[in-house]
DRENZAPA-925109 format. One line per 8 residues: number of its first residue (from 1); their letters; for each residue y, z, x of N, C-alpha, C. Coordinates in steps of 0.2 Angstrom, whole numbers. Layout:
<nodes>
NUM	A	Y/Z/X/Y/Z/X/Y/Z/X ~ ...
</nodes>
This chain:
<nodes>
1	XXXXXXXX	-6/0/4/0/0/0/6/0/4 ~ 11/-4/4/15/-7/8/21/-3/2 ~ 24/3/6/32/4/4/36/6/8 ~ 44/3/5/51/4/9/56/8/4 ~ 60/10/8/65/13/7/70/11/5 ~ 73/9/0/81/5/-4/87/8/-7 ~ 91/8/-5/97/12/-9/97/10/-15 ~ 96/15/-22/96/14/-28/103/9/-30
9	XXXXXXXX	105/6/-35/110/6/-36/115/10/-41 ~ 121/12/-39/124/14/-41/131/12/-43 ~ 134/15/-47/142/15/-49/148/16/-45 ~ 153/13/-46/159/16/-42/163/20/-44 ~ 161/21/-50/166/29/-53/158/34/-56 ~ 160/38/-59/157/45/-61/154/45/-68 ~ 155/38/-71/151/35/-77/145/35/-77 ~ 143/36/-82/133/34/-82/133/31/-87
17	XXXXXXXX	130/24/-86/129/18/-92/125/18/-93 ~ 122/14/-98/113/11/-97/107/12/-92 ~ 110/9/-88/104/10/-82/108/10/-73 ~ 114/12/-76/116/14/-69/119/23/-68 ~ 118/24/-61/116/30/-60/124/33/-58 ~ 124/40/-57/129/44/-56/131/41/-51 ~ 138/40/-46/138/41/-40/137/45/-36 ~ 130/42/-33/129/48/-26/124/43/-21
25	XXXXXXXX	124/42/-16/118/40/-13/112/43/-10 ~ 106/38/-15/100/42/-14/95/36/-10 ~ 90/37/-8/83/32/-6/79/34/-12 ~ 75/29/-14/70/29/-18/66/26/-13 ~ 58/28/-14/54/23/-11/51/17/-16 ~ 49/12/-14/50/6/-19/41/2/-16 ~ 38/1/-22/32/-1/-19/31/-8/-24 ~ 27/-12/-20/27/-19/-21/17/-20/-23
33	XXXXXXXX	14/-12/-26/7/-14/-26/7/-12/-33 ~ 1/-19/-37/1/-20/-44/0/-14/-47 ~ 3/-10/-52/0/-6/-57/0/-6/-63 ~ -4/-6/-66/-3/-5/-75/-3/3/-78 ~ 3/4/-81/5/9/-85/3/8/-92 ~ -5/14/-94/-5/14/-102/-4/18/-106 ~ -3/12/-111/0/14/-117/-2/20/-120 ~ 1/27/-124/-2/30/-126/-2/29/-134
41	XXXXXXXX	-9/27/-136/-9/25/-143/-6/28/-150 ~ -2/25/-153/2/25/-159/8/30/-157 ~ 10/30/-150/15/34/-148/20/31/-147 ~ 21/24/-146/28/20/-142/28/25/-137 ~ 23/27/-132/23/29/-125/22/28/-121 ~ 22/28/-112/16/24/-107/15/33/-103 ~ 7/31/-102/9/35/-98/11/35/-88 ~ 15/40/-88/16/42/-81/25/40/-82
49	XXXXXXXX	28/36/-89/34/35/-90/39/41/-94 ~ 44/42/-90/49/46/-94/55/45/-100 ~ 53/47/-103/59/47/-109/66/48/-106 ~ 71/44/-108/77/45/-106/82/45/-110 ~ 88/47/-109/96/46/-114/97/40/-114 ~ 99/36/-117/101/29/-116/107/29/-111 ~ 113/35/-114/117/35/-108/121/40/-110 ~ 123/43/-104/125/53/-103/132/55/-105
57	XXXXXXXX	137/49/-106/143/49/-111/144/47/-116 ~ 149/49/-119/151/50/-127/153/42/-128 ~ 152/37/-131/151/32/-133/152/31/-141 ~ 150/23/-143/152/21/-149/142/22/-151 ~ 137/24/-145/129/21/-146/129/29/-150 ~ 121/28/-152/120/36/-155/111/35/-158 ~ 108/42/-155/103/41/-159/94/35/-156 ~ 98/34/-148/95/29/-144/91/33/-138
65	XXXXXXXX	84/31/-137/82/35/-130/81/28/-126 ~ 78/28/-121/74/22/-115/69/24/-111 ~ 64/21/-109/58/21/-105/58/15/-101 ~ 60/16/-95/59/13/-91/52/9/-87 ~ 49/5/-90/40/2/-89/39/1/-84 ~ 44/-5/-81/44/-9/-74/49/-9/-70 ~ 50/-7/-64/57/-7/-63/58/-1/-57 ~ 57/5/-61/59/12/-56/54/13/-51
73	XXXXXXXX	54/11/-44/49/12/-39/46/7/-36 ~ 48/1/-42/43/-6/-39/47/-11/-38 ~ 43/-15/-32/49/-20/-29/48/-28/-35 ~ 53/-26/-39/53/-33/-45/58/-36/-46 ~ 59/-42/-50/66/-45/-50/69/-46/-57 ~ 62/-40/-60/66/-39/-68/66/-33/-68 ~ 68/-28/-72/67/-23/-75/64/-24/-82 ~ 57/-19/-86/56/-20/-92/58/-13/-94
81	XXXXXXXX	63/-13/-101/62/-5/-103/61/-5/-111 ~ 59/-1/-113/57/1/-119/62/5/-123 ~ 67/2/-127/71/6/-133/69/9/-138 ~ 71/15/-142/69/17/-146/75/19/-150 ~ 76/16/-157/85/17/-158/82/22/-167 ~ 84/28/-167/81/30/-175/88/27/-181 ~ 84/30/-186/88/27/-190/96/30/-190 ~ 100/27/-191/108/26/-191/109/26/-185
89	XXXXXXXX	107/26/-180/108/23/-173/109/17/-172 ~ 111/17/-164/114/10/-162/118/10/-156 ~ 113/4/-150/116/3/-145/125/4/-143 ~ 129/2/-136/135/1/-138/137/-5/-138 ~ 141/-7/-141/144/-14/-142/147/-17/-134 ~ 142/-21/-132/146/-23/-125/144/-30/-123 ~ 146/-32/-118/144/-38/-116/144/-38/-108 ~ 141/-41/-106/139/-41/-97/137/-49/-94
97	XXXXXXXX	137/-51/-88/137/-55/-85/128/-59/-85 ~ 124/-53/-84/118/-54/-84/116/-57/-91 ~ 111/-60/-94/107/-60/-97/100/-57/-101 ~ 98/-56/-107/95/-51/-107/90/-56/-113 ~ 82/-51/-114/79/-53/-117/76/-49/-121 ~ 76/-49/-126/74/-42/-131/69/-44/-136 ~ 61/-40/-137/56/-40/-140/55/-35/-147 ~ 54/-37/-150/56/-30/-156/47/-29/-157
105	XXXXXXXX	46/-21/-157/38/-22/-158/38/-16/-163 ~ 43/-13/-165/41/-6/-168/47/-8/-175 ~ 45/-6/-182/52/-6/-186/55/-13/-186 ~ 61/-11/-188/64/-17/-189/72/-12/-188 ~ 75/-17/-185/80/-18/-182/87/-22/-185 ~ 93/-22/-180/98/-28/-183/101/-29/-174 ~ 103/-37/-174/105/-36/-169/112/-39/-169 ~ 118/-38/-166/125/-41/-167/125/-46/-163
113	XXXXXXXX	128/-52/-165/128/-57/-159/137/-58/-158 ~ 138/-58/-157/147/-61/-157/149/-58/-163 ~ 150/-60/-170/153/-57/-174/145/-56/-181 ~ 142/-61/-179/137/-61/-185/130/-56/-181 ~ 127/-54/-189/123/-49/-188/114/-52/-190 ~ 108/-52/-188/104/-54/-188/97/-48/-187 ~ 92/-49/-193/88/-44/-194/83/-44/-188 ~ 79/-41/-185/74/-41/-181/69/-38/-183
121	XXXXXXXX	63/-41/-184/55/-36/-187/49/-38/-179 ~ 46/-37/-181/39/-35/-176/40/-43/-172 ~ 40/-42/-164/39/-50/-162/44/-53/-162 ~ 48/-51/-168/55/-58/-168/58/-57/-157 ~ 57/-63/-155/60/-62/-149/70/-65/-150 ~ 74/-60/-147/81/-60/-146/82/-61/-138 ~ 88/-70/-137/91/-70/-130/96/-68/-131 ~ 98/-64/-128/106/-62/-126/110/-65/-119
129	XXXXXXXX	113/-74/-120/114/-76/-116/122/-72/-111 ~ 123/-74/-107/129/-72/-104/135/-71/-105 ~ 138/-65/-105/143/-62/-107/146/-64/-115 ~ 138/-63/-120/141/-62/-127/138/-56/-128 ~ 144/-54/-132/148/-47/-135/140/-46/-139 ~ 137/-37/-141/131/-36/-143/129/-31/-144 ~ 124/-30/-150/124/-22/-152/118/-25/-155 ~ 115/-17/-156/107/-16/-159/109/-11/-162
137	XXXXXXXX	107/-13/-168/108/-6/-176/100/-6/-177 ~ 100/0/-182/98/1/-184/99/7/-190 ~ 100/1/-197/99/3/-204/95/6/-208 ~ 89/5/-206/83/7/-209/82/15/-211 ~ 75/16/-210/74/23/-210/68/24/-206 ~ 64/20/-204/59/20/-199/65/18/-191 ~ 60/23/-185/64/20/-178/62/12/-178 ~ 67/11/-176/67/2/-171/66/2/-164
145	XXXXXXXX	61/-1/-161/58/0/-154/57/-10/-153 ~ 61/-10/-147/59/-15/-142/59/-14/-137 ~ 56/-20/-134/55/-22/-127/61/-26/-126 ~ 67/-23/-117/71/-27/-116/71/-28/-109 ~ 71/-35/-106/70/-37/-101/77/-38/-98 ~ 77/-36/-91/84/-40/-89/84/-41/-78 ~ 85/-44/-77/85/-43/-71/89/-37/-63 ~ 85/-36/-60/85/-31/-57/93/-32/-54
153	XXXXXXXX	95/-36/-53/102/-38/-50/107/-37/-55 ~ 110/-34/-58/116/-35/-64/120/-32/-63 ~ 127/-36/-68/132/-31/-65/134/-26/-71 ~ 137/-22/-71/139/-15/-77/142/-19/-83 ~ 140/-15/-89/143/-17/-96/151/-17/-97 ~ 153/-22/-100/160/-20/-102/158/-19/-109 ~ 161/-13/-113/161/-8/-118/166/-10/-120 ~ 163/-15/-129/170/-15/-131/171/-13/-138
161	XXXX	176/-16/-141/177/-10/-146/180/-13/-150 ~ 181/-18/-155/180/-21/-160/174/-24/-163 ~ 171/-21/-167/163/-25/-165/163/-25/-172 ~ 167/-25/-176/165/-29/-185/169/-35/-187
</nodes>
């Protein structure tokens, strides 16, 4: 098993977004040998995967955790995470440079694209191409769980704030 040492990536202010980290610098060690992480059945959970805040400030989101699948520790050029938004929840309205890919496997969902809103049920796959404005509701009463793919390189969200 072949692993190296990488500076995580990090913020230049004291913000915690989505998936970036507090400023500080750390080493992670990062390993490039194949594993599968299993599912733990009818839980929407993997095991050896930790449940997370979606993000550590007071925002427009609410009611959203993440699971990190692929990504933390391993040398890859995506990152896969698992959402979980309960009901009256909801990602933050933003838009970013990166592009993203999101699988819906749990409930049923809504997603914002620009100004129009679009349902999501089991499998519907959503692309969120670059730098359009973007939110994930959830109306229901059952949680809305997907799969969101985005690559390990990306730049931080801009948070905006007109979003109906």
């Amino acid at each position: 098993m072949k692993k190296k040492a990488i500076k995580a990536h990090f913020l230049k202010t004291d913000e915690s977004f989505c998936d970036w980290r507090e400023k500080s610098v750390k080493s992670v060690k990062v390993s490039d040998r194949s594993t599968i992480f299993r599912y733990k059945k009818g839980r929407y959970a993997w095991k050896g995967v930790k449940t997370e805040a979606y993000k550590t400030l007071k925002g427009d989101w609410a009611k959203i955790i993440r699971r990190n699948l692929i990504g933390d520790g391993l040398k890859t050029k995506s990152h896969v995470r698992y959402f979980e938004i309960n009901s009256g929840g909801q990602s933050s309205f933003e838009k970013h440079r990166h592009e993203h890919i999101v699988i819906g496997i749990r409930g049923t969902g809504k997603v914002q694209l620009d100004k129009r809103q679009h349902k999501i049920k089991f499998l519907d796959v959503v692309y969120v191409s670059s730098n359009t404005p973007h939110q994930f509701i959830n109306p229901y009463k059952e949680p809305f769980g997907f799969i969101c793919i985005v690559p390990v390189k990306r730049d931080r969200p801009k948070i905006l704030t007109n979003n109906k």
